[in-house]
gemmi code that builds the backbone of each chain (N, CA, C; Angstrom):
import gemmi

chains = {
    "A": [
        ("UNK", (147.228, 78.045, 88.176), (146.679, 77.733, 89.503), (145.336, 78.447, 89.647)),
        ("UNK", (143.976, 77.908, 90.204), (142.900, 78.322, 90.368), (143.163, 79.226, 91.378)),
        ("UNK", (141.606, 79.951, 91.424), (141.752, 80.655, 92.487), (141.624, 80.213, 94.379)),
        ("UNK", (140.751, 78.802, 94.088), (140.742, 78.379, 95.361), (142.195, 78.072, 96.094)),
        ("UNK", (142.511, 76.902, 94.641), (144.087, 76.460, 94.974), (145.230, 78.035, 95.613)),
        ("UNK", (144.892, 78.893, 95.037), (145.514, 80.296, 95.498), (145.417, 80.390, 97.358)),
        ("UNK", (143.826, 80.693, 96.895), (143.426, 81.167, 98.265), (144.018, 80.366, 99.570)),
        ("UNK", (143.585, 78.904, 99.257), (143.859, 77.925, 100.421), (145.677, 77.716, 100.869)),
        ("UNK", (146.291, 78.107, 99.557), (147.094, 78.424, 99.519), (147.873, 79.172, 100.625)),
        ("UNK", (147.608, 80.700, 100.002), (148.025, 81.803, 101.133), (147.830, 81.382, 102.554)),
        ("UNK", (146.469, 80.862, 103.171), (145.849, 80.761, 104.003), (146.644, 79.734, 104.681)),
        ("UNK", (147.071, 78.857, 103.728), (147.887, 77.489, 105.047), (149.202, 78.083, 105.303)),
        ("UNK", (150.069, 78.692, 104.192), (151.062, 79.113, 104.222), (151.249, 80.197, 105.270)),
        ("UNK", (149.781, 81.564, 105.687), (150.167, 82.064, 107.216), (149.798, 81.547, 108.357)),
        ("UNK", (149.252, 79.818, 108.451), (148.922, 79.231, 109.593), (149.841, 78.481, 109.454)),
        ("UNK", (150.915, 77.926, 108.759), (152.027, 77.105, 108.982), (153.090, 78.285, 110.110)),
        ("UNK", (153.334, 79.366, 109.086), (154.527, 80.070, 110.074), (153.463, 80.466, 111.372)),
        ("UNK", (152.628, 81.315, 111.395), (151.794, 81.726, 112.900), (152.122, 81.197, 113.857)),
        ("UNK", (151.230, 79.389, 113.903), (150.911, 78.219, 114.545), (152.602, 77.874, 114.669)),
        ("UNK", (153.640, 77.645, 113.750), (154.917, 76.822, 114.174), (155.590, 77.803, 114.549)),
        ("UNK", (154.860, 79.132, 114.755), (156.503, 79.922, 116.067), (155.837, 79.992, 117.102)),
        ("UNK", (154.563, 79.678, 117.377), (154.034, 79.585, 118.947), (154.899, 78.960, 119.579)),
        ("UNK", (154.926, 77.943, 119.303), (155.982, 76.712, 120.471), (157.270, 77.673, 120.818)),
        ("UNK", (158.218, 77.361, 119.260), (159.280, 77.573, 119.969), (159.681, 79.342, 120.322)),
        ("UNK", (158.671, 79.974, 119.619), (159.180, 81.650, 120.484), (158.672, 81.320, 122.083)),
        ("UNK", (157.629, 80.735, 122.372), (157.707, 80.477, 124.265), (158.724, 79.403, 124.532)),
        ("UNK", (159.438, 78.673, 124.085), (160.712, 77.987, 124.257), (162.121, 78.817, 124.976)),
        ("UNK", (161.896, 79.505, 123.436), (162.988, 80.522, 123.068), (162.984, 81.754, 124.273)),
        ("UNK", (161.820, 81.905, 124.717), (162.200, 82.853, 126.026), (162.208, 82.048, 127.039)),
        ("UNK", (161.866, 81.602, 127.361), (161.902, 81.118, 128.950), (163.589, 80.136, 128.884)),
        ("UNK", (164.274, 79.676, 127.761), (165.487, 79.081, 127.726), (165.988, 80.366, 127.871)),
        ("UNK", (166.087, 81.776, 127.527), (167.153, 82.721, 127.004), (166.836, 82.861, 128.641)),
        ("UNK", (165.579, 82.824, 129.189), (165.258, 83.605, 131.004), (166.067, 83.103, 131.382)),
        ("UNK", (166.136, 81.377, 131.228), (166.695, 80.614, 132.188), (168.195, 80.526, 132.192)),
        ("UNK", (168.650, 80.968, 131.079), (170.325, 81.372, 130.491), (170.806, 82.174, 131.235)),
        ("UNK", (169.963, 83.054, 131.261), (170.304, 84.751, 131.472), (170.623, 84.991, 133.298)),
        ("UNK", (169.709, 84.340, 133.468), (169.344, 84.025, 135.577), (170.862, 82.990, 135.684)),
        ("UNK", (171.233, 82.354, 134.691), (171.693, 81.679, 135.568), (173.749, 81.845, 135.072)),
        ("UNK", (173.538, 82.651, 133.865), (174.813, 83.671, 134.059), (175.238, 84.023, 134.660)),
        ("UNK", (174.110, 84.884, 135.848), (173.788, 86.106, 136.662), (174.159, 85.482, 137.865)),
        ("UNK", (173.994, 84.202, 138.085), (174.413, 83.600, 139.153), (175.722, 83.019, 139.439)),
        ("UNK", (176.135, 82.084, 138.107), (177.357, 81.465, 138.367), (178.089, 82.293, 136.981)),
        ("UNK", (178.649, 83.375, 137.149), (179.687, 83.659, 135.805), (180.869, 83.448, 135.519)),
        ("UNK", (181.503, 82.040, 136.366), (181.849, 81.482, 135.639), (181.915, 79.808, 134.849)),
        ("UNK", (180.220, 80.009, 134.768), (179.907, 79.160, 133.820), (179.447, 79.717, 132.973)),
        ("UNK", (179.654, 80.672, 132.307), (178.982, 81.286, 131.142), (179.600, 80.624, 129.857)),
        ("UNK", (180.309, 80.322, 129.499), (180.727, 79.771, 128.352), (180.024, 78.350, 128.143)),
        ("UNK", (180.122, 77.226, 129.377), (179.021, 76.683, 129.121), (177.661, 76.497, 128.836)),
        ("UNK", (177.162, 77.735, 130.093), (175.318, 78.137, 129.417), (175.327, 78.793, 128.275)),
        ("UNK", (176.065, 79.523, 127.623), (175.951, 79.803, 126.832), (176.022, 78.966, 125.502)),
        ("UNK", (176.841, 77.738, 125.210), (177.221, 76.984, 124.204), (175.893, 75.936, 124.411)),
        ("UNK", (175.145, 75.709, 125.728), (174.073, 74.992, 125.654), (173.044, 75.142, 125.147)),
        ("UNK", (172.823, 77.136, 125.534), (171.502, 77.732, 125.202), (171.818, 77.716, 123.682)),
        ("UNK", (172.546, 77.874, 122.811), (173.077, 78.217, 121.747), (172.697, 76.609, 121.192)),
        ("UNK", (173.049, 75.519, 121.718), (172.574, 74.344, 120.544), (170.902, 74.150, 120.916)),
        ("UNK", (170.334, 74.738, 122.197), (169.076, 74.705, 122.111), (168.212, 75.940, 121.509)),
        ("UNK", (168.765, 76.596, 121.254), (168.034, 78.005, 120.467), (167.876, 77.264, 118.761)),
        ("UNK", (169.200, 76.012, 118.432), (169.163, 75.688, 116.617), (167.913, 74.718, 116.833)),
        ("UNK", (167.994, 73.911, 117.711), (166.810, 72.946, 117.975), (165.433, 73.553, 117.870)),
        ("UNK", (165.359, 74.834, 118.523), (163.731, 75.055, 119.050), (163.387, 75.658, 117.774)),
        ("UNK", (164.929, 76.625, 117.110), (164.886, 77.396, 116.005), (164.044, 76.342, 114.851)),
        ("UNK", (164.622, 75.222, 114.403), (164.254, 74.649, 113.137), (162.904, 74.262, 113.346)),
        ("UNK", (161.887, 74.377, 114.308), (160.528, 73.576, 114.184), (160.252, 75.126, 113.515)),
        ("UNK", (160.621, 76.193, 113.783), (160.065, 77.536, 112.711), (160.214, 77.495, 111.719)),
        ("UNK", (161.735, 77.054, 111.055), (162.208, 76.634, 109.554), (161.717, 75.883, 109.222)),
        ("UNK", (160.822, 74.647, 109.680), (160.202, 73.972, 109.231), (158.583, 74.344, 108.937)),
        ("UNK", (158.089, 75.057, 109.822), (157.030, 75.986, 109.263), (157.340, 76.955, 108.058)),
        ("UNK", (158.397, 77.279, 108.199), (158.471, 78.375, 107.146), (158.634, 78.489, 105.891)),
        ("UNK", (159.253, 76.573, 105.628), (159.731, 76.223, 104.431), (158.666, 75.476, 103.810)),
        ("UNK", (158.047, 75.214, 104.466), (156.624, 74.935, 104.068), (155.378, 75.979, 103.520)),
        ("UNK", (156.109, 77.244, 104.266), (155.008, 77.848, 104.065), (155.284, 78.523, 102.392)),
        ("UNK", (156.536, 78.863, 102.359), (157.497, 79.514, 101.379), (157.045, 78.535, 100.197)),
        ("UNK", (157.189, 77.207, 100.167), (156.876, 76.431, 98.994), (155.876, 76.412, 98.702)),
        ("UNK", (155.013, 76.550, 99.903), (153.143, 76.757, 99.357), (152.886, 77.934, 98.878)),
        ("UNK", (154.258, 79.080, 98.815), (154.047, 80.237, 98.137), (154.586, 80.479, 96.590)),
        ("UNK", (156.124, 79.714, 96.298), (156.803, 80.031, 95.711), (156.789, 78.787, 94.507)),
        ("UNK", (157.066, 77.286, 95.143), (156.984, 76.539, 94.197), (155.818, 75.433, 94.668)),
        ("UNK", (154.949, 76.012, 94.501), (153.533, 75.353, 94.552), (153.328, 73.775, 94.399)),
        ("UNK", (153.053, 72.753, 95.241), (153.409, 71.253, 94.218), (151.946, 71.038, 93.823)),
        ("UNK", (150.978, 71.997, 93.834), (149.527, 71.700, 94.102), (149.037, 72.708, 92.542)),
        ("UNK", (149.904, 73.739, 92.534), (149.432, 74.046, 91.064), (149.159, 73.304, 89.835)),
        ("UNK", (148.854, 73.573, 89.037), (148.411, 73.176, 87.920), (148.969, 73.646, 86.813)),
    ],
    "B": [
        ("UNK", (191.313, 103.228, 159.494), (190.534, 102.146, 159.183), (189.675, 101.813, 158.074)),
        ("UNK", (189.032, 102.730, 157.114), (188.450, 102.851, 156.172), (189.146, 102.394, 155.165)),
        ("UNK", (190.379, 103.096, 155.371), (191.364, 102.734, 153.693), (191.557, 101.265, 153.943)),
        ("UNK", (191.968, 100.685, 155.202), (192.654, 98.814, 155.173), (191.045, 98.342, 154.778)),
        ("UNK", (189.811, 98.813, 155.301), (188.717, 98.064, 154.392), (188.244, 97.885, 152.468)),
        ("UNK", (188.472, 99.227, 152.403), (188.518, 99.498, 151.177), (190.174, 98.343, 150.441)),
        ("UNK", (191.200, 98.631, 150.925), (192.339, 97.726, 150.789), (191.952, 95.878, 150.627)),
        ("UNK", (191.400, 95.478, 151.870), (191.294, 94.585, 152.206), (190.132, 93.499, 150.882)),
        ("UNK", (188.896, 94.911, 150.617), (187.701, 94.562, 149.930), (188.679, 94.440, 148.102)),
        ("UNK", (189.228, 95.520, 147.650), (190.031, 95.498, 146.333), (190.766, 93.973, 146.359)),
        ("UNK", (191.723, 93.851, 147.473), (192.729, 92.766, 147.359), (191.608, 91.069, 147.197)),
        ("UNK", (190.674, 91.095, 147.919), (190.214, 89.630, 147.878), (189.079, 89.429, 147.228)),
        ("UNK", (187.922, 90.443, 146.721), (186.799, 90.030, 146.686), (187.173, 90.028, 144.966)),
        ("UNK", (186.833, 88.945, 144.320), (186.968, 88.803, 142.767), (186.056, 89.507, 142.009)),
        ("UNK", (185.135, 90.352, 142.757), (184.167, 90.840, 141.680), (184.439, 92.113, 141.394)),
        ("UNK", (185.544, 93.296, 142.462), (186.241, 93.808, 142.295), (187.590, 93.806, 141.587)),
        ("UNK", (187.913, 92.646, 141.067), (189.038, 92.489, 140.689), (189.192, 92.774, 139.149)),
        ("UNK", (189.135, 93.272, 138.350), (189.363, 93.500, 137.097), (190.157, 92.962, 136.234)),
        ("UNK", (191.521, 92.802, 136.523), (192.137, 91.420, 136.011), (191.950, 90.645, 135.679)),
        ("UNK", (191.495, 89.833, 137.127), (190.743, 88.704, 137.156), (189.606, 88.235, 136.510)),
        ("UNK", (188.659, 89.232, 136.721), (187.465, 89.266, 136.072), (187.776, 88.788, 134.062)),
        ("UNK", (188.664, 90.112, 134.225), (188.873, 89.745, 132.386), (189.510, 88.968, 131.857)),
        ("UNK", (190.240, 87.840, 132.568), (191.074, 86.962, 132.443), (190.124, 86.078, 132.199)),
        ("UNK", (189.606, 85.610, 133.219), (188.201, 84.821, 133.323), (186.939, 84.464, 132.555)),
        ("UNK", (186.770, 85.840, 131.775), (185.471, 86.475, 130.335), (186.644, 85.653, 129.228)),
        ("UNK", (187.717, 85.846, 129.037), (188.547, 85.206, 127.915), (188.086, 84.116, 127.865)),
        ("UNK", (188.627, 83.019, 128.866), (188.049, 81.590, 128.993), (186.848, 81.027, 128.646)),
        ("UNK", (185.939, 82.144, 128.762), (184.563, 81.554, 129.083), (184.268, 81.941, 127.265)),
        ("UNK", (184.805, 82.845, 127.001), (184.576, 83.568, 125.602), (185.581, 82.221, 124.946)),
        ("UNK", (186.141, 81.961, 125.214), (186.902, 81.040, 124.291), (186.596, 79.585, 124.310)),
        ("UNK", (185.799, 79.247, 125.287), (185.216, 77.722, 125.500), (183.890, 77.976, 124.675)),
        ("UNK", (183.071, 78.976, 124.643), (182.180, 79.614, 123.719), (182.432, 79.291, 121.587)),
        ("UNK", (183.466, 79.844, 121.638), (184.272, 79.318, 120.200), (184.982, 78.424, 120.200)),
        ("UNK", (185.293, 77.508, 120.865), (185.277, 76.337, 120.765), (184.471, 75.584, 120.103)),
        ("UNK", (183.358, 76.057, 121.369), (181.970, 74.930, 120.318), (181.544, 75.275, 118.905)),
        ("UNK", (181.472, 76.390, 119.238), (181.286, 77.097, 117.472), (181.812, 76.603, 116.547)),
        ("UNK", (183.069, 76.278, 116.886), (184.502, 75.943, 116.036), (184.098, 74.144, 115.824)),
        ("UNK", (183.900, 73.708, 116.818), (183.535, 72.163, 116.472), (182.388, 72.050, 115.312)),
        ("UNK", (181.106, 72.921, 115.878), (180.348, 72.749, 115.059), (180.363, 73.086, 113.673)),
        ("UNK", (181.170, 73.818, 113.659), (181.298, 74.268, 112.066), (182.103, 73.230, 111.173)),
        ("UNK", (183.392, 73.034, 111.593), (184.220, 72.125, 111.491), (183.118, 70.803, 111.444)),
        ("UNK", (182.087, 70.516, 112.208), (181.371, 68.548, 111.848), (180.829, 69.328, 110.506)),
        ("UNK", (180.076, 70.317, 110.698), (178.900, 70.664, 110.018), (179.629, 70.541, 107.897)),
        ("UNK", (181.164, 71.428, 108.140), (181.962, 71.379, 106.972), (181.952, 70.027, 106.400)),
        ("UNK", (182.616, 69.456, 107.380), (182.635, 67.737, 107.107), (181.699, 66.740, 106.550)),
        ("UNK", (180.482, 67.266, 106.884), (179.294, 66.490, 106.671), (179.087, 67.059, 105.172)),
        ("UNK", (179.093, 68.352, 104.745), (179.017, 69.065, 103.923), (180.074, 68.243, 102.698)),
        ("UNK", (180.676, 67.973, 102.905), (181.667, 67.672, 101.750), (181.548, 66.502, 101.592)),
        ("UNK", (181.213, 65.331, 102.747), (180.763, 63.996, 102.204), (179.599, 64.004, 101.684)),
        ("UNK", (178.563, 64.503, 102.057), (177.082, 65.019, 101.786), (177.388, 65.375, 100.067)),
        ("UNK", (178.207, 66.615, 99.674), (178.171, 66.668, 98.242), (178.974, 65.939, 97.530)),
        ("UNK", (179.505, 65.212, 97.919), (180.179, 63.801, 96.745), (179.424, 62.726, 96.973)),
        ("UNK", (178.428, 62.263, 97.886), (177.721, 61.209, 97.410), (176.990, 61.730, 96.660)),
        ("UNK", (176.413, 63.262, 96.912), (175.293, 63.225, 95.746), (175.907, 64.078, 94.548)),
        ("UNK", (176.814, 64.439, 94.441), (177.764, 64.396, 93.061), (178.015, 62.861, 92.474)),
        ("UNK", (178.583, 61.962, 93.112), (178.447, 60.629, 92.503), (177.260, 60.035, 92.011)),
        ("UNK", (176.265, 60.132, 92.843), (175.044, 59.628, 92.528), (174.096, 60.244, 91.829)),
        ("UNK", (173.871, 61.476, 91.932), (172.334, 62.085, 91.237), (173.065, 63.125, 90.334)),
        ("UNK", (174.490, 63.465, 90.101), (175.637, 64.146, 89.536), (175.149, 65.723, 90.113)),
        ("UNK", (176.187, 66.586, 89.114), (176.578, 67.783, 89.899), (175.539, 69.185, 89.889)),
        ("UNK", (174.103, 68.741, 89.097), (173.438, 70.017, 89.580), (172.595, 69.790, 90.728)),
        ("UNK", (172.215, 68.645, 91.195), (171.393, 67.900, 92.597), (173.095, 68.727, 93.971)),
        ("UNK", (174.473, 68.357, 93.549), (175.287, 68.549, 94.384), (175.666, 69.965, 94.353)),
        ("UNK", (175.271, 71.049, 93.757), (175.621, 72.333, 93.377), (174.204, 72.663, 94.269)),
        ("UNK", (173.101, 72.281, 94.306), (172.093, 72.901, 95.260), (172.754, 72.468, 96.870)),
        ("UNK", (172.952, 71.474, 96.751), (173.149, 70.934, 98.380), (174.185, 71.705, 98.838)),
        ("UNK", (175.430, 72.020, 98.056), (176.288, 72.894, 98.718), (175.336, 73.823, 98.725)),
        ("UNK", (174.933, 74.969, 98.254), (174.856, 76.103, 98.382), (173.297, 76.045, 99.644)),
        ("UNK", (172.924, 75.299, 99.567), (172.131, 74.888, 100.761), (173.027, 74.794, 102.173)),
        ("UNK", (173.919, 73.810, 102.195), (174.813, 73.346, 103.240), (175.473, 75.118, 103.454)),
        ("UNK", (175.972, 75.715, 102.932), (176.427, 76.928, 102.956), (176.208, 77.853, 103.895)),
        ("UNK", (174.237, 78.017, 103.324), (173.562, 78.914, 104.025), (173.386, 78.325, 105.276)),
        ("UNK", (173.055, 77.137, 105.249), (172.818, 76.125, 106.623), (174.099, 76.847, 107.479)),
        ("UNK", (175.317, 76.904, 107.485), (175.946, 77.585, 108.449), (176.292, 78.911, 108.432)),
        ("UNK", (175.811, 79.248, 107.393), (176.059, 81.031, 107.684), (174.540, 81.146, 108.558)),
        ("UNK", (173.557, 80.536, 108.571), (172.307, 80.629, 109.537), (173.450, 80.521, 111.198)),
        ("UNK", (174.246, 79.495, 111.162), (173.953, 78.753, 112.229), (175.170, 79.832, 113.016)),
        ("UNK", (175.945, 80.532, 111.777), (176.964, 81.414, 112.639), (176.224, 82.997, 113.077)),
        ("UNK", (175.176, 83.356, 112.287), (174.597, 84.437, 112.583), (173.625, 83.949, 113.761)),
        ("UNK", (172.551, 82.862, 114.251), (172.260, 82.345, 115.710), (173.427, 82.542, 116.428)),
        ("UNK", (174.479, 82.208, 116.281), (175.868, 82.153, 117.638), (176.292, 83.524, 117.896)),
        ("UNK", (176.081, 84.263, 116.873), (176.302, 85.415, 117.298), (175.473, 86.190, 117.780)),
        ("UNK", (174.274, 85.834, 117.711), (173.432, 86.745, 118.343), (173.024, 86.066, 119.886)),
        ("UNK", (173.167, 84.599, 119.805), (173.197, 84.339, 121.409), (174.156, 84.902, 122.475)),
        ("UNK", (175.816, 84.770, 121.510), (176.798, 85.834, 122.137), (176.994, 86.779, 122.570)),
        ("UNK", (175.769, 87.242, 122.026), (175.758, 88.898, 122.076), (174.128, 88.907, 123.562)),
        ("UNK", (173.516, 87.972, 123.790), (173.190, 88.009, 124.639), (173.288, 88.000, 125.968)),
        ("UNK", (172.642, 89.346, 126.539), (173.048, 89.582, 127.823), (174.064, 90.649, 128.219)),
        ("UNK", (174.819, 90.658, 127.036), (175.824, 91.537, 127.242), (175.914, 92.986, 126.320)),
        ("UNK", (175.284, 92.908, 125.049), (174.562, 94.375, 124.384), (173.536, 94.193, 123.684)),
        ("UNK", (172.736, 93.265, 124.015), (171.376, 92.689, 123.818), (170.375, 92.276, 123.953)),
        ("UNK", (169.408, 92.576, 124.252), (168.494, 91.442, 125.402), (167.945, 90.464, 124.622)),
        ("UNK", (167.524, 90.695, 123.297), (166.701, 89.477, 122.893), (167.897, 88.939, 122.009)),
        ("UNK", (167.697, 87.331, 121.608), (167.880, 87.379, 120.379), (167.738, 87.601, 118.945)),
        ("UNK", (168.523, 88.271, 117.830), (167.313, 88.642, 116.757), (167.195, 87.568, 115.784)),
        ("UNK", (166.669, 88.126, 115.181), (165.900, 86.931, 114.124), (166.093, 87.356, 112.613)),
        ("UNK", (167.567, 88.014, 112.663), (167.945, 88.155, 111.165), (168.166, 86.628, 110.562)),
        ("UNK", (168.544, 85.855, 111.263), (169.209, 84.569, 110.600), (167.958, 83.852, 110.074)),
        ("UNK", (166.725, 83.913, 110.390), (165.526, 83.193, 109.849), (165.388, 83.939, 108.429)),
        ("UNK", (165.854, 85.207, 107.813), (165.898, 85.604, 106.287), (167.212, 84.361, 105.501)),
        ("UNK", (167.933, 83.744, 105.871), (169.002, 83.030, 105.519), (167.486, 81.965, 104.670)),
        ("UNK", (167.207, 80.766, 105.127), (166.476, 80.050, 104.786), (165.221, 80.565, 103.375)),
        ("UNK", (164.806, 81.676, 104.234), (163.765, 82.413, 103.097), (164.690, 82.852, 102.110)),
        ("UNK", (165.833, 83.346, 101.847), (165.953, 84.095, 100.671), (166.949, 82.572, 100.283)),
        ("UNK", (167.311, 81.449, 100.658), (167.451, 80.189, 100.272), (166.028, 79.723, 99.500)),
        ("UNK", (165.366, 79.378, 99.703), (163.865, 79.164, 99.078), (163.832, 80.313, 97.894)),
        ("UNK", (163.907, 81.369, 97.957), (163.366, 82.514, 97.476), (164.528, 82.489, 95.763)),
        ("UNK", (165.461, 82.094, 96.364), (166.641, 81.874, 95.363), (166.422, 80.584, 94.365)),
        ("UNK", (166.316, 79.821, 95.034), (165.864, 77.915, 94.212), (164.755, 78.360, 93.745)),
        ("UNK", (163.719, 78.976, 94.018), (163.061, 79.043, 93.211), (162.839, 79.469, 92.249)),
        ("UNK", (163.619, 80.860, 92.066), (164.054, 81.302, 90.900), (164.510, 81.042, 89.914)),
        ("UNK", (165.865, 80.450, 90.155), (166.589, 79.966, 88.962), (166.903, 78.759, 88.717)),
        ("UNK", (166.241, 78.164, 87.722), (165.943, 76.557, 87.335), (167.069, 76.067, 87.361)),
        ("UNK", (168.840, 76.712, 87.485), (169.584, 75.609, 87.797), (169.661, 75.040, 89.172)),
        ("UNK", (168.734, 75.526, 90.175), (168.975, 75.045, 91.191), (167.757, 74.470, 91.781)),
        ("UNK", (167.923, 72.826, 92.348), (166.412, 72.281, 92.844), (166.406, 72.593, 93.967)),
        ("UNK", (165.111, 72.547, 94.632), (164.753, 73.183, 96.046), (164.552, 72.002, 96.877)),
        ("UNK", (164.427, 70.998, 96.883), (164.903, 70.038, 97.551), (166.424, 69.874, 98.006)),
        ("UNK", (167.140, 70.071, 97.023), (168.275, 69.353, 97.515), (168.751, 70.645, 97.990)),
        ("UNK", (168.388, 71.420, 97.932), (169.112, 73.043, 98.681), (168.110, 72.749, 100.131)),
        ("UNK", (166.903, 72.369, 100.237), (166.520, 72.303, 101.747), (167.371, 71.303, 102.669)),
        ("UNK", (167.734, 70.263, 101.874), (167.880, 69.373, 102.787), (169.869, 69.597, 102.996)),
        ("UNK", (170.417, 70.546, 102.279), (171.289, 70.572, 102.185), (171.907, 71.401, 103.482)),
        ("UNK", (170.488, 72.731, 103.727), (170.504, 73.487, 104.752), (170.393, 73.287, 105.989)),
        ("UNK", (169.747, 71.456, 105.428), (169.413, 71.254, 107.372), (170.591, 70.435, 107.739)),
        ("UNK", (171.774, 70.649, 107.049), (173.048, 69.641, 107.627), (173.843, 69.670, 108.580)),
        ("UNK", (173.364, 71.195, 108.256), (173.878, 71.539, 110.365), (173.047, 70.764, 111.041)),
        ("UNK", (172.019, 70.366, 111.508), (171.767, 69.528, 111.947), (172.313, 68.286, 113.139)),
        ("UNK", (172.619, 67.548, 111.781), (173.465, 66.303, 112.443), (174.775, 66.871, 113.246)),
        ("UNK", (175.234, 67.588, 112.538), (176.124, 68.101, 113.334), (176.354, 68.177, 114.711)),
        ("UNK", (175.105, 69.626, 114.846), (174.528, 70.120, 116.224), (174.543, 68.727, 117.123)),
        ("UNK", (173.564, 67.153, 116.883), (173.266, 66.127, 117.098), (174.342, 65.474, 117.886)),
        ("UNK", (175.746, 65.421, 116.948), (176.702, 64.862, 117.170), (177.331, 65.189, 118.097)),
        ("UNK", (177.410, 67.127, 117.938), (177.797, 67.687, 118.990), (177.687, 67.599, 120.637)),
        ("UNK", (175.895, 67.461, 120.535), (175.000, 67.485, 121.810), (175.359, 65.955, 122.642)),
        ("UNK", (175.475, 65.370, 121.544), (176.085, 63.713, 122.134), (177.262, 63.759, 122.539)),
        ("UNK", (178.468, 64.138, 121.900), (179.329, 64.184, 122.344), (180.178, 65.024, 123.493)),
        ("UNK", (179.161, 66.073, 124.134), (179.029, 66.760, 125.087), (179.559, 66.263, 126.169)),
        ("UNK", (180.271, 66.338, 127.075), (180.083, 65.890, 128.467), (179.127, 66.066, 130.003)),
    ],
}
model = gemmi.Model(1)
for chain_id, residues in chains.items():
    chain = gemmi.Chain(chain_id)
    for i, (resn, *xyz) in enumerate(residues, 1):
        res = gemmi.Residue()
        res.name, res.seqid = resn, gemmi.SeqId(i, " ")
        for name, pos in zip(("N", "CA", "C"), xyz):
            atom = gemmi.Atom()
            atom.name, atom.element = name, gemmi.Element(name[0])
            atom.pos, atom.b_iso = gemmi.Position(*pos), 0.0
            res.add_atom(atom)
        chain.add_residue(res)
    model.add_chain(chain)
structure = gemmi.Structure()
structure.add_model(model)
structure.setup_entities()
């Protein structure tokens, strides 16, 4: 692998993860706020907010895994090397 | 007069009630693993049809990544449940150990040439449909 191919490399691989946890880490709090407030209010619906926030935490979670696995392959198994 | 208030406040108000209260955390803790329990249970399911089509079709080292993909895919998805569980109650945030699951998945396929990194990614995202099925079948 050249050195550009390197460089551009590294470089997309820390703007893939950076750029794809913006979204969902401001997701990820304001759902856990809105979980948390509303525990606090009705407890006994907690098993429900909780099993909701919980399939929306895997949702918001994978747009990061999807940055990350991208970024990991642009590190690890290169399809751009040579 | 003090004690029949104090009396009066113990006997009716439920937030005083301790019993009650913990009777109540059971339920809510157990409708909690429930879902867990569904999801794991589709997620298994999908997992085992998932590796015999592609044991039949692309044979067993394409289906030896996808399990061990599908694997991590729910040991991710049980370490998220537990740390949402744990929210609120000896935690404030959630942590983010379960995002090393995926990386040291990658980190592993890439290593050792018996295993392709495709079929271990896509094997990981099988929780997925699951979750999907789940969210639909919700009431």
């Amino acid at each position: 692998m050249d050195s550009i191919t390197t460089a551009a490399s590294v470089v997309a691989a820390g703007l893939a993860v950076g750029l794809g946890a913006i979204g969902p880490g401001i997701g990820q709090g304001s759902a856990a706020q809105g979980a948390v407030e509303g525990i606090a209010r009705q407890p006994e619906a907690e098993g429900k907010i909780r099993g909701t926030l919980l399939l929306s935490f895997a949702f918001m979670e994978s747009l990061t895994i999807y940055g990350l696995v991208v970024a990991l392959v642009l590190l690890f198994a290169n399809p751009f090397a040579g | 007069m003090a004690s029949e208030t104090v009396d009066s406040c113990s006997s009716h108000d439920p937030l005083l009630d301790i019993d009650s209260s913990d009777s109540s955390s059971g339920v809510k803790s157990d409708e909690y693993l429930e879902l867990q329990f569904r999801v794991f249970r589709l997620a298994f399911l999908l997992t085992i049809f998932s590796v015999g089509i592609a044991g039949f079709f692309w044979g067993i080292h394409v289906s030896a990544s996808l399990l061990i993909g599908a694997l991590s895919g729910i040991f991710y998805f049980r370490l998220l449940a537990r740390g949402v569980g744990r929210l609120g109650t000896s935690s404030k945030i959630v942590g983010k150990v379960q995002l090393l699951v995926p990386v040291l998945l990658v980190l592993v396929s890439s290593r050792f040439p018996q295993l392709d990194l495709i079929p271990a990614l896509l094997g990981f995202l099988l929780y997925k449909p699951a979750l999907i099925i789940q969210f639909l079948s919700m009431p």
